[in-house]
C-alpha positions, 0 to 999 in steps of 0.5 A, spaced: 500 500 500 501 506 498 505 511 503 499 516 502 494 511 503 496 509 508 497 516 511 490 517 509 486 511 512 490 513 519 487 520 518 479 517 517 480 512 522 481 518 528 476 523 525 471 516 525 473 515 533 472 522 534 466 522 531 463 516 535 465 520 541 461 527 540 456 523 538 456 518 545 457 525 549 450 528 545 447 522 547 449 522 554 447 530 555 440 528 552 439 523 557 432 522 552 433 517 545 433 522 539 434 521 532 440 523 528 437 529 525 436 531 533 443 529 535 446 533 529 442 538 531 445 539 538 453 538 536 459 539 530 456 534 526 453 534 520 446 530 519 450 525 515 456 524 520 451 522 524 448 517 521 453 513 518 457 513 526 449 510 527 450 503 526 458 503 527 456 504 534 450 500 534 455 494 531 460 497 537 455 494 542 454 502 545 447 504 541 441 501 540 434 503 535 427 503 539 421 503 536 420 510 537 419 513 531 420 522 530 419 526 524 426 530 521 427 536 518 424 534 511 417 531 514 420 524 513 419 519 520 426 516 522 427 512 528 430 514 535 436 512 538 439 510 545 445 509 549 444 501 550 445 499 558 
């Protein structure tokens, strides 16, 4: 593998990690299950960022989907989250 590559995947894996952490911190600050959009709404991420740590974080054991459902910002429903115990 190339130098470069090897430098950039190094770079994404701590921005994912760190990613992980503002989203476990919002969640933890919310003390409420809440959906991407809403954790988006209250940290430095962006909707999208916070989607994708989702389900790594869901696979990581550190999150689970309830079956209380929200509507985001576009009017579509979308499922809460929260911190698994």
């Amino acid at each position: 593998m190339k130098e470069t590559s090897v430098e950039a995947y190094h770079s994404v894996k701590e921005k994912v990690i760190s990613d992980k952490v503002i989203v476990l911190h919002t969640m933890r600050t919310a003390c409420q299950p809440m959906t991407s959009q809403q954790i988006a709404d209250r940290c430095t991420l962006d909707y999208y960022q916070v989607s994708r740590r989702m389900s790594e974080l869901e696979r990581d054991g550190k999150v689970e989907c309830t079956q209380e459902i929200a509507l985001n910002k576009s009017g579509r429903k979308a499922y809460k989250w929260k911190i698994k115990e």
